[in-house]
N, C-alpha and C positions, 0 to 999 in steps of 0.2 A: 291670682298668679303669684308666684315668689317672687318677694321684694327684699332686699339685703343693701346692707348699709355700704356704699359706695367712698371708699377711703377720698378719694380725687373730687369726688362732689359735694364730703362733708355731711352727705345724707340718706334716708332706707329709700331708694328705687328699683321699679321691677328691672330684673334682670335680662329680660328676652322682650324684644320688638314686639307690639303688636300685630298678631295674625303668623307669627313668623314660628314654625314646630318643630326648628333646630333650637339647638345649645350649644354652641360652640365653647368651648374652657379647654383654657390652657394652666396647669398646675406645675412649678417648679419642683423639681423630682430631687429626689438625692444624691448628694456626692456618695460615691459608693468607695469609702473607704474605712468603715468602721458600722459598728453593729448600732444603727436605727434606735434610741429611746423612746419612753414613749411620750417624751414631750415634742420630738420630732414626729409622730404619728399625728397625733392632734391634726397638724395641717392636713393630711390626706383623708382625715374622716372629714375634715369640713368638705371639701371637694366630691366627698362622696357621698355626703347628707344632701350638698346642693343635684347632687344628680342624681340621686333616689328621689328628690322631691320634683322635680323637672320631670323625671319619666313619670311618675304618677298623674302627671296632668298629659299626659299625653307626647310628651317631646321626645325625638331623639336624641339623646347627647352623641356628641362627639369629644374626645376629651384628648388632650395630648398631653403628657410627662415624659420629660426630659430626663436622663438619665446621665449624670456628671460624672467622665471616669478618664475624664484630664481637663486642663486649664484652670481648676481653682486652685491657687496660691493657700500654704499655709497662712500664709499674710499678703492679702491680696494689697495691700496699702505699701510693700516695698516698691522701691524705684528697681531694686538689681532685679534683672529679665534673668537673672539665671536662679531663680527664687523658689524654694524646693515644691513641688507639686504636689499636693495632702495623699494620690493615691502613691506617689513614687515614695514618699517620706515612709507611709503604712508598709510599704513593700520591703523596704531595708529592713525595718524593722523585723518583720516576721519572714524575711529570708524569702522570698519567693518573689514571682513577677510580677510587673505590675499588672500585668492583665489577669492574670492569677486573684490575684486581692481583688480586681474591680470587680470578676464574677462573682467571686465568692462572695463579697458583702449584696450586692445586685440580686445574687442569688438566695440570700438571707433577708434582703430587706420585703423582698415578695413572699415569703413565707408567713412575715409579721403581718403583710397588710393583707392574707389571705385568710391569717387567724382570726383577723379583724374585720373579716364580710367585706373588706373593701374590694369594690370593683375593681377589675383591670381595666385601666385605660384605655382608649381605641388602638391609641399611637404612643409607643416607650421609644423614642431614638435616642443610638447612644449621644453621645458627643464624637469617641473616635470615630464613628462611619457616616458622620456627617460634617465632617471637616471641608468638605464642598460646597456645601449648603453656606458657610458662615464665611469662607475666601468670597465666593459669590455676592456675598451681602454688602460684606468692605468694600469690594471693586466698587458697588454700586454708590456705597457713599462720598468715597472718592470723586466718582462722577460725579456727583450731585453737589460735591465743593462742604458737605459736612463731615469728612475725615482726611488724613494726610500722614501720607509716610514721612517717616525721617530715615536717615542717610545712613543710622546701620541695621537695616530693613522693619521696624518697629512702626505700627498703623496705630494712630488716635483721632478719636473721634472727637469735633471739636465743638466743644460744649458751648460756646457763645455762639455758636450756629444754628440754635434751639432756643427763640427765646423764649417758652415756654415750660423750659425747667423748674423741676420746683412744685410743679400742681398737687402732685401726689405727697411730699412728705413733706411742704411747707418750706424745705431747703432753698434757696432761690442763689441762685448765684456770686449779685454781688455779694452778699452774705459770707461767702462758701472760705475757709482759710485752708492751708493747705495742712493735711492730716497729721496730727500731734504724733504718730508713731513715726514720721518722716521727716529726715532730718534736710530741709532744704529743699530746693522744687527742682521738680526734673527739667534740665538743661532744653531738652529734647522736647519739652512742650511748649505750644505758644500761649497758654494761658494753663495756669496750676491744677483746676477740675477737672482738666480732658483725661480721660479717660482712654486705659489700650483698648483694642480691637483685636491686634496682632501683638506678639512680643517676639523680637528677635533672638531667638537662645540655639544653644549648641550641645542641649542638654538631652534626656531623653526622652522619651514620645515629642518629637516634633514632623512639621512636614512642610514638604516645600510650595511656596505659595508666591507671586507676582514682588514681591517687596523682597524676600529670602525667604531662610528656613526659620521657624520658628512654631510658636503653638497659638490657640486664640485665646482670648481673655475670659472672662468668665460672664461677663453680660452679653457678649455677642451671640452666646448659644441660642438662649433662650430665646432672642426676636428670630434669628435663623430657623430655627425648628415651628415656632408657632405662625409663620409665614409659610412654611413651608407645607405644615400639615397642616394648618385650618385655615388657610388664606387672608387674606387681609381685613378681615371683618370679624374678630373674634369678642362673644358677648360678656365674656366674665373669665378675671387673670385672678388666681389665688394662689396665695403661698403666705408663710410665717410673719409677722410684724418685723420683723426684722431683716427683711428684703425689702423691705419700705423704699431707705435708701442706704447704698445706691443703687442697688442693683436694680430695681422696677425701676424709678427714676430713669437710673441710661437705658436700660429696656426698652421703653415707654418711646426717648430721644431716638434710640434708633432705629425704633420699626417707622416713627410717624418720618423720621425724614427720608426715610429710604419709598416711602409710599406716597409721601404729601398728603396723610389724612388722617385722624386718631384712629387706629387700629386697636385698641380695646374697647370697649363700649365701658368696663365697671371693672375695679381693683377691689378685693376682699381680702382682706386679712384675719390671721387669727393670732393672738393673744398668747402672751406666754403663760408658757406651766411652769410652777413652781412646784417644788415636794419638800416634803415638811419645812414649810417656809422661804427654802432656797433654790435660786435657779439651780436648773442640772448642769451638772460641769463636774469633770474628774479631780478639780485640787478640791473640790466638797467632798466628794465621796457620796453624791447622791444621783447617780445617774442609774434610774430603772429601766433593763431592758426588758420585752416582752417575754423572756424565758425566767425572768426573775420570778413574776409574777404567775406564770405556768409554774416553777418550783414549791411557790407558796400555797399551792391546793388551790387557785383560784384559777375558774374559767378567764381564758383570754379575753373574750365578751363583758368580763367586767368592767375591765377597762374601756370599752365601748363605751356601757352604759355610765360610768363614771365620767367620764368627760362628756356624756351629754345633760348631764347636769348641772354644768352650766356653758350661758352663752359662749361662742365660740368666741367673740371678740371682746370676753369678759377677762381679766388676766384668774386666774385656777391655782388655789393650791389644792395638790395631791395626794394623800396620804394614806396609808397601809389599812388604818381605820375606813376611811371612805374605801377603797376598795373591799376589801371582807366587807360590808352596808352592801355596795354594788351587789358584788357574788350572792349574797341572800337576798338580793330580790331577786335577783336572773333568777335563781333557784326556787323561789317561791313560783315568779310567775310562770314559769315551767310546769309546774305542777298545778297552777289553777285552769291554765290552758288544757292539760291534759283532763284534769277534771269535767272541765265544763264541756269537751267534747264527746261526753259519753251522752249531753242533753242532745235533744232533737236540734234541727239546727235553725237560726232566726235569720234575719235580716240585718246589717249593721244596725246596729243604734245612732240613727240618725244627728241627735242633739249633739251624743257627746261625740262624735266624729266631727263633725262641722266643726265645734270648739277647737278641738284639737287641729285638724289640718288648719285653722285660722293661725295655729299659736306658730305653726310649721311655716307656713308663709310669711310672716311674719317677721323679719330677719332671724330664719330659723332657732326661732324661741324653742329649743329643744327641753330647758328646765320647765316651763311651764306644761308643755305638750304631755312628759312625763307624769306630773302634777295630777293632770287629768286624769290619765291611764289609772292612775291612784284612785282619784276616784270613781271610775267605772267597775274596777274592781270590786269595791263594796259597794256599788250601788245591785242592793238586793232588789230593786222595783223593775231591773234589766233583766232579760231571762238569759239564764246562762250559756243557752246557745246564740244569742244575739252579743254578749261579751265575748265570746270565743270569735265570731267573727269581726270583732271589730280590733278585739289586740293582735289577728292575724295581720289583717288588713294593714297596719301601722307598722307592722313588725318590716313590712315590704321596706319601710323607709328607716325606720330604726337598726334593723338588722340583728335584731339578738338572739334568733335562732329558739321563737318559743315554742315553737311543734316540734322540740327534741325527744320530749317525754311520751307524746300521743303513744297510746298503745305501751308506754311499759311501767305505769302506776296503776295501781290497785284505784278505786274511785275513794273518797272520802264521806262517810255521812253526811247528810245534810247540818251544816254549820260548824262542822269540825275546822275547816278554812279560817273561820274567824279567829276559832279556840287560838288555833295555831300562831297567827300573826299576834292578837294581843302575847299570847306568853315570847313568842319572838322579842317584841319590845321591852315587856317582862323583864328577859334576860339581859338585854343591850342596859337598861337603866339600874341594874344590879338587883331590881326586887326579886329575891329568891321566894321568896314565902309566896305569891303570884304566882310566879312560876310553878311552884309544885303545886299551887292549887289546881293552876290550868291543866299539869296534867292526870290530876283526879279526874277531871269534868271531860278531858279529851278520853280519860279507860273508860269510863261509865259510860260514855257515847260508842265505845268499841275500837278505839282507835289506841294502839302503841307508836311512843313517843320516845326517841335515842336521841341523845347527844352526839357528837362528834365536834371534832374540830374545826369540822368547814359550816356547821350549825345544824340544829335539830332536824330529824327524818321523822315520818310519821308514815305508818302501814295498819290497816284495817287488822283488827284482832280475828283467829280460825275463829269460827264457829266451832 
């Protein structure tokens, strides 16, 4: 069964109970105030590697994402409760409402992860229509003596009332200083780490709640919604390394004390992207959206397959190079699928499946699973309808859409496939003089071979 590396345990265990054919996951969704890159993608394909590989063995997922379209602070680390809201700040900016902007990016970011094979979720709750859900949570830790309002209606949750803070990111409390962007500790807390709940403001999107008006904080949602939608017993939380802490941290503090019991089973993170050496961020000037990358001639699916070459909790640089590499395999393996389905049809290939789903279980060794597929490709002692079913088979978890071509390429001679990838590589390592040898030996086999810009085509010459 799939085993993934457990941030909070330090180590790869499986994921799902013994005997047990649910998946319960819960994945931190996006603030919906601006256009998704694709180093913010990343996180949602690992959520969706882990639940392709889950339903393969048999499991149901259940999956919930959260959907942020109020309560996260442009600087969630200021003291002032009246601290401009990232979707309310986007909205000024481009003149429209705020709810205007939260569809609209909401309604962009499902496009991207729809270019991307990524499943939908069971459960997308916004933030604003669950505003219930998270007054209800606060009441309850009130009750429970782990939060406390103060007197101009503002709810924190008090962090010495957990002493098992810390497990997840190593942070531990006495440790903890109060944050360098914050000048001084809030009056209003009885120790510097606690954390809002509730923020009393008089600003816009807020609602009225047991303390006063105001909005929630931005850790609150998350245990609200994953309590709500997958109950108290959920097997695997994933989102970015950088939710590490604090946000899973107080997560973590306040679903277990509002329950009395750890409510996650396993923490997964994934690793930043980097692009041509640097994080993404607009004072770089290198943030890649998924429209970028459609502009460039390149299948969206490249990007897929690009970031599954390597680990997900490997830090990744990205690069225009690797991508165009990406696009000409998707684009090869398109065409050998389509090829090898014009053979009779086989059985998987036993060996090299087994290999492969091992490297997938594995804490989803997706570079190595890849690897493989490589060589089942050129493995000529495979009949090419037993290949065909087994890069189908994989493709179920991969998702890169290789039965696009069935039915609209011509077949290729026997051994033209080969001609073809050597002079591909050929042309990537600059030997030209190869290159036009290969494609002598590709006409004299009958096959015509074109350039383009997105890489060589090759079509059976008329009789």
């Amino acid at each position: 069964m799939l085993r993934l590396y457990d941030t909070r345990a330090r180590q790869v265990e499986p994921i799902v109970p013994a005997g047990s054919r649910v998946l319960r996951m819960y994945t931190c969704g996006p603030t919906v105030y601006r256009h998704a890159h694709v180093g913010n993608l990343r996180s949602y394909l690992l959520s969706d590697l882990i639940r392709r590989v889950a339903e393969r063995h048999g499991l149901r997922a259940v999956v919930c994402q959260n959907i942020t379209d109020v309560g996260h602070l442009v600087d969630d680390a200021e003291i002032d409760p009246t601290g401009e809201d990232k979707v309310l700040a986007q909205a000024r900016r481009e003149g429209r409402s705020a709810l205007e902007i939260a569809r609209f990016y909401e309604d962009a970011f499902r496009r991207d992860t729809l270019a991307l094979n990524i499943h939908t979720p069971r459960h997308t709750p916004r933030a604003t229509e669950t505003i219930d859900l998270m007054i209800e949570l606060i009441a309850r830790l009130i009750e429970k003596g782990h939060a406390y309002a103060v007197p101009d209606g503002s709810v924190f949750f008090d962090a010495t009332s957990f002493p098992t803070y810390g497990e997840i990111s190593g942070n531990r409390l006495d440790q903890l200083k109060p944050g360098h962007r914050v000048e001084g500790v809030d009056s209003r807390k009885r120790f510097h780490a606690d954390w809002a709940l509730w923020k009393a403001s008089g600003r816009e999107m807020t609602w009225d709640a047991p303390w006063g008006r105001g909005f929630p904080g931005w850790h609150v949602e998350c245990s609200a919604m994953s309590l709500r939608f997958l109950g108290d017993r959920v097997d695997v939380h994933t989102g970015g390394i950088d939710l590490r802490f604090p946000h899973h941290e107080d997560e973590r503090a306040q679903s277990n004390a509002a329950t009395g019991h750890e409510v996650v089973g396993h923490w997964v993170h994934g690793e930043h992207l980097l692009f041509d050496g640097r994080k993404m961020s607009k004072s770089t000037g290198n943030v890649v959206l998924l429209s970028d990358v459609a502009e460039a001639g390149l299948d969206p699916l490249a990007i897929r397959l690009a970031l599954m070459e390597h680990r997900y909790r490997q830090q990744m640089n990205l690069t225009w190079d690797t991508l165009r590499a990406a696009d000409r395999t998707l684009r090869r393996w398109r065409l050998r699928v389509a090829e090898w389905a014009e053979s009779p049809s086989r059985p998987i290939d036993a060996g090299h499946s087994a290999r492969i789903q091992q490297a997938l279980d594995d804490d989803l060794d997706t570079p190595l699973a890849l690897r493989l597929l490589r060589d089942l490709e050129r493995d000529d002692s495979v009949a090419p309808g037993s290949r065909f079913e087994t890069f189908l088979h994989f493709d179920h978890i991969l998702g890169l859409d290789l039965s696009t071509e069935i039915g609209k390429v011509s077949v290729l001679p026997p051994g033209a496939s080969e001609l073809l990838e050597r002079r591909e590589r050929a042309r990537a390592a600059g030997d030209w003089a190869a290159s036009d040898r290969l494609r002598d030996e590709l006409t004299e086999l009958g096959v015509r071979v074109s350039d383009t810009p997105e890489g060589q085509t090759a079509q059976p010459l008329q009789p």
